[in-house]
Every structure is written in C-alpha cells, then in structure tokens.
N, C-alpha and C positions, 0 to 999 in steps of 0.2 A: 504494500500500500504506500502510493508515493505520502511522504513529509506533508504533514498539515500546515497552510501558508499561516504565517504572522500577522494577527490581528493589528491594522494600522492604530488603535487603540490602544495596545497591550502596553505596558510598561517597560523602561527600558529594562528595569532591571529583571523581569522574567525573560527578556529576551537574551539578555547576557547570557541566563544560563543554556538556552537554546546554543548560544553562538558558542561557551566555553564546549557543550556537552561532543558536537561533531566532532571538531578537530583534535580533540583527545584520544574521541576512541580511533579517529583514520589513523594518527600517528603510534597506536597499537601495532598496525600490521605494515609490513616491508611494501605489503602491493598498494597500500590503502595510502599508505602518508604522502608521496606528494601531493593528494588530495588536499591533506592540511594546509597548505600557504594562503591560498585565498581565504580563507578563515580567519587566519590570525591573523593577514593587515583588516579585514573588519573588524577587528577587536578595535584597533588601533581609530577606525570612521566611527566605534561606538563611546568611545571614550571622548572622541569631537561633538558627536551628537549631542550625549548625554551635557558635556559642558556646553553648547548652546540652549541645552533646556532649564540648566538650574540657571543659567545670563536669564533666561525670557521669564524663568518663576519669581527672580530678584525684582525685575524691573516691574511686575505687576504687585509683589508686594512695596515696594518701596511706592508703585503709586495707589496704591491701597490704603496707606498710610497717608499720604496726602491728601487723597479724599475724605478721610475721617478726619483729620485735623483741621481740615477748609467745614467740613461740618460743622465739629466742635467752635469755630468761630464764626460760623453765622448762628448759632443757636445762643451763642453769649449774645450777639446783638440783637435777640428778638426780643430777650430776655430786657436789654437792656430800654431798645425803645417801648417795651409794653410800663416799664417803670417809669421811664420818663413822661410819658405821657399821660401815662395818671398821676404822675406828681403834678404835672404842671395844670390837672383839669378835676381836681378832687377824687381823685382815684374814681371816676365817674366811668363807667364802662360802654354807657350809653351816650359819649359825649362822639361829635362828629368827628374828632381827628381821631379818634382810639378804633370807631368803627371803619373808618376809611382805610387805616391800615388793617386793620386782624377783621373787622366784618363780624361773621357769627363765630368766626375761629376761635381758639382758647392759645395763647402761647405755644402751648406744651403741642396742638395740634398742628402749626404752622411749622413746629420745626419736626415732626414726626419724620415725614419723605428724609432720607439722606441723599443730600443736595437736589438734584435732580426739578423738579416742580417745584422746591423753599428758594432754588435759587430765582427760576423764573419768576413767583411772588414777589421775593426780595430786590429783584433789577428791578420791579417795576413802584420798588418805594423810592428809587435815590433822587429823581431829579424831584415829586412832592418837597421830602426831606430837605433839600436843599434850599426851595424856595418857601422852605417855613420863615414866618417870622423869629420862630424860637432859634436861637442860637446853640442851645442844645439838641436838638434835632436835625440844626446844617450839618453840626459835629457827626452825627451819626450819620446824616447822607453821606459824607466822604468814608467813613471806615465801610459803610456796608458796600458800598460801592468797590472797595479796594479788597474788599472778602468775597466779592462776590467774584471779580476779575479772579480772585486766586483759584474761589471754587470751578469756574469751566476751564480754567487752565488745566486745577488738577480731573479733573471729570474729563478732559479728553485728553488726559495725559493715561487714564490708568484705562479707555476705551484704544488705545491708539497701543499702549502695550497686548491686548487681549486681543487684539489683531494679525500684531505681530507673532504671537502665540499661535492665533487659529491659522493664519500662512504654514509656518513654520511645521504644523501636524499636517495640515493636509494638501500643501505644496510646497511646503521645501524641502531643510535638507533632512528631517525626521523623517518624512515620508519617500524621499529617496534613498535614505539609507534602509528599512524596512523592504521598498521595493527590490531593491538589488542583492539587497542577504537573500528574501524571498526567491530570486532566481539563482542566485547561487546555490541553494541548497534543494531546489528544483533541477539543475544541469547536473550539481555532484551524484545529487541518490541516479537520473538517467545512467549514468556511467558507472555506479555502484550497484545497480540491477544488473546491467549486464557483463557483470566479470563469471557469476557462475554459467555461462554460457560461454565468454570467452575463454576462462581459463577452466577447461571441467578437470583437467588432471587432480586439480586445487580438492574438489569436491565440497564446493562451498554448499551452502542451503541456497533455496531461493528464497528465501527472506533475507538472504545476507546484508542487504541494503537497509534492512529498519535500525537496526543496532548502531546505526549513526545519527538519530535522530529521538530526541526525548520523545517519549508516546503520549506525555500530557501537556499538551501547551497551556498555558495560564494565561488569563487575559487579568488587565489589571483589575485588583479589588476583587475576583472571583475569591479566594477566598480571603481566610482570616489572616494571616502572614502578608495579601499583600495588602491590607487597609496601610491608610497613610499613616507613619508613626511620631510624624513629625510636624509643628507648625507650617515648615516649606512646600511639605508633600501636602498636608490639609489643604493650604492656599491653592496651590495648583491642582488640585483635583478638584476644587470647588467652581476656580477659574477654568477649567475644562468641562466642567459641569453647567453653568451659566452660559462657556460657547456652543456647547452643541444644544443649550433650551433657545438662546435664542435662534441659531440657524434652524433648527425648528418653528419656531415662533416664524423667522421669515418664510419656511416653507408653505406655514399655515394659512399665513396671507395671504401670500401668491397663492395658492391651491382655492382657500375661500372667493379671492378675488376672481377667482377663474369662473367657480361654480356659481358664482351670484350672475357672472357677468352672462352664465352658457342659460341661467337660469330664464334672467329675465329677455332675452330673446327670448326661447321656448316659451313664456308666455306671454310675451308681443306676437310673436308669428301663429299661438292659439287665437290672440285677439284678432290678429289682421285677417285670417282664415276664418273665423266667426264671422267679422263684418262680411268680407268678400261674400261669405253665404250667405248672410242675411241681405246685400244690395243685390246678390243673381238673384234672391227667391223674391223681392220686392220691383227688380227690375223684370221676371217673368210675368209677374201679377199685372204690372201696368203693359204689357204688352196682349196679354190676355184681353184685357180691359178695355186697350185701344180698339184691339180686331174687334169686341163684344160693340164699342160707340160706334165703329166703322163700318158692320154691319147693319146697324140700328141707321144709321144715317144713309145707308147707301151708297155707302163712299167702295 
C-alpha cells in the first residue's frame, strides 16, 4: 500500500517524525541507503520551515499584544470621558452631551467589542470632542484620536500578520515543503516496491516497501500528545483556527451570495413565466372576443 500523503495541516513536528522514520530504516540496508540522501537534506528544508513558522507565530503574537494594549487604552478613555462628562453635567445621564456620546450604551458596553466596532464608535467622537467648549473634553478629543490611530495600526498590523501566516500554509514555502516530501516519498516507496521484483535473488516480501514509512500519520491535535503545550503553540493554533473560520466565513458568503442570487432569478423567471401566461390567456380571450364582436357586427 503506497505511503499515506501528509496532511497540509499536520504539524510540523509529527511530520519530522514521518521524515526522521524513512531514512533510518533505508540507511538499515546496503540496497536501500542511497535512498536516504534526499531525506536528510529535507531535514535540513524542515528545520527552515519550521523556523519560518515560529518568525510568523512571533509576529502574530507580538501583534496580538498590541491589539490588547490599543484596547486597554481606548477603554481607559471611555472610562474616562463617561467621568468627565458627568462631572461636568451633574453626573446627569440623561443630559444631551453624555447621550450623544454613549446613547443607551453603558460604558462597560461601548468598550465590550475588542477594538474592532469601539474603534469605529470612538473615531467618530474626536472631531464632537474637539469642538467642545469644554477644554477637558478637546483634551480627550486629541488622546482618543491618537488611541484610536494606534488601534487600526495595531488591528491591521496583527490582520496583515495572519495573512502572512494563511500565504505561508497554503502557498508558500510550508506548503511547498509538505508538497515535495509528499512526492519524495511517493517516487522512493515507487522504486522501493519494485526491488522485490528487481532483485528476486534478495527474496524480499512484497511488502518490503511499507517498512519505510510510519503506518500512522498524525495530523495535528489528533490526539492528546499533540495538543498545544505551550503559550506559542496555543497562539498559533488559535491563529490557525480563526484562518481557516474565517476562509470559511468567506466561502459562506460567496456560496450564500450565489444561492440568493441563482435564487431570486428562479423566482423572477417563475414570475415573468406566470405573467407571460397570464397576458397569452388574456390576450386569447380578447381575440376570442374580437372574432365573437366581428361576427356580431358582420365584419
């Protein structure tokens, strides 16, 4: 049974052991080992992979971390104009400048969303804020305004990493490395099935070829040894997680968008088929009608 391909998903490090397990056992046998050399310079593409993927797991925590931090400082500032402006209006909740910014909101609700929709809210208090008369409220137009700049900095700093991540699995060099062990150890078992035939003196099995390849591949998290053991592996597996909902999420769209769009034709072209039958059966009637006056008249 040729070698089960490598799930472009699997982890690298169940794949290592796939890649240590081959060229071990080739290098067993006299006939089998120069099979081994293209093995072990993949060792060497998986030890470059591997280090571009903990570069891409750093730069998504590192801006993971700046999006909570841009957080945490627009929530001091709601905080802080929900204070000020009831200082300055008798802690009056019902008063027009306190509902103009928060509405029927409650503080605690306005900074719920993490960035995302508090920053959109938020951009749209700076220039209000600004042209208050209060001077403590221009004060806070300018800092939300400069929290707010930091927050879409960092919101398409840690969008623009998880990109580079979703590239990286599913068209760079992750998934070219994954492709090409794949046919490597698709071309070696080819030429490893057929040595008991080449060489029968040998008196190999015909299965001689499975014994170079693990017979249980693991994909990641399949079981309990590969859950993530670490804060980096957590991050990135969550981060992997969130890419393939949302490419999901866009498939859904696109698919929805499809079927609303195949939808409502199919029921325009019911409708227009309806009418067209109801003006041929209204346009027979009046023809009917006609012949019926045409005779009456003698025409």
């Amino acid at each position: 049974m040729p070698p089960v391909l490598i799930d472009q998903d699997a982890s690298l490090e169940s794949i290592l052991e796939h890649l240590i397990h081959t060229p071990t056992q080739l290098q067993r046998y006299e006939l089998t080992a120069p099979l081994a050399e293209p093995f072990e310079k993949m060792i060497d593409r998986w030890l470059q992979t591997q280090r571009l993927e903990v570069d891409l797991w750093i730069q998504i925590l590192r801006a993971t971390v700046l999006v909570g931090a841009a957080d945490d400082d627009l929530d001091v500032l709601v905080d802080a104009l929900s204070t000020t402006i009831l200082a300055e209006n008798g802690n009056n909740r019902e008063a027009g400048v306190y509902l103009a910014y928060f509405g029927n909101k409650t503080p605690g609700e306005l900074k719920r969303p993490v960035l995302g929709g508090q920053i959109d809210a938020m951009a749209a208090f700076v220039e209000p804020l600004r042209a208050s008369t209060s001077p403590a409220l221009r004060a806070l137009g300018d800092r939300i305004d400069t929290a707010v700049k930091r927050g879409e900095g960092a919101t398409k700093g840690l969008n623009s990493a998880r990109q580079r991540n979703r590239e990286f699995r599913t068209a760079g060099e992750r998934k070219a490395f994954i492709d090409a062990l794949n046919e490597l150890r698709k071309s070696t078992y080819g030429t490893l099935a057929g040595m008991p035939h080449k060489y029968p003196e040998r008196n190999l099995p015909n299965t001689f070829a499975e014994q170079f390849y693990k017979r249980a591949p693991r994909k990641k998290a399949s079981t309990a040894d590969e859950e993530p053991r670490t804060a980096v592996e957590l991050a990135a597996k969550i981060a992997q997680i969130e890419e393939q909902l949302a490419a999901l999420k866009e498939r859904y769209t696109h698919i929805l968008a499809t079927e609303e769009t195949a939808a409502r034709d199919r029921i325009q072209r019911e409708a227009d088929e309806a009418a067209l039958a109801e003006a041929e059966k209204m346009a027979q009637e009046a023809q009917t009608r006609a012949a019926q006056l045409r005779a009456k008249l003698g025409r």
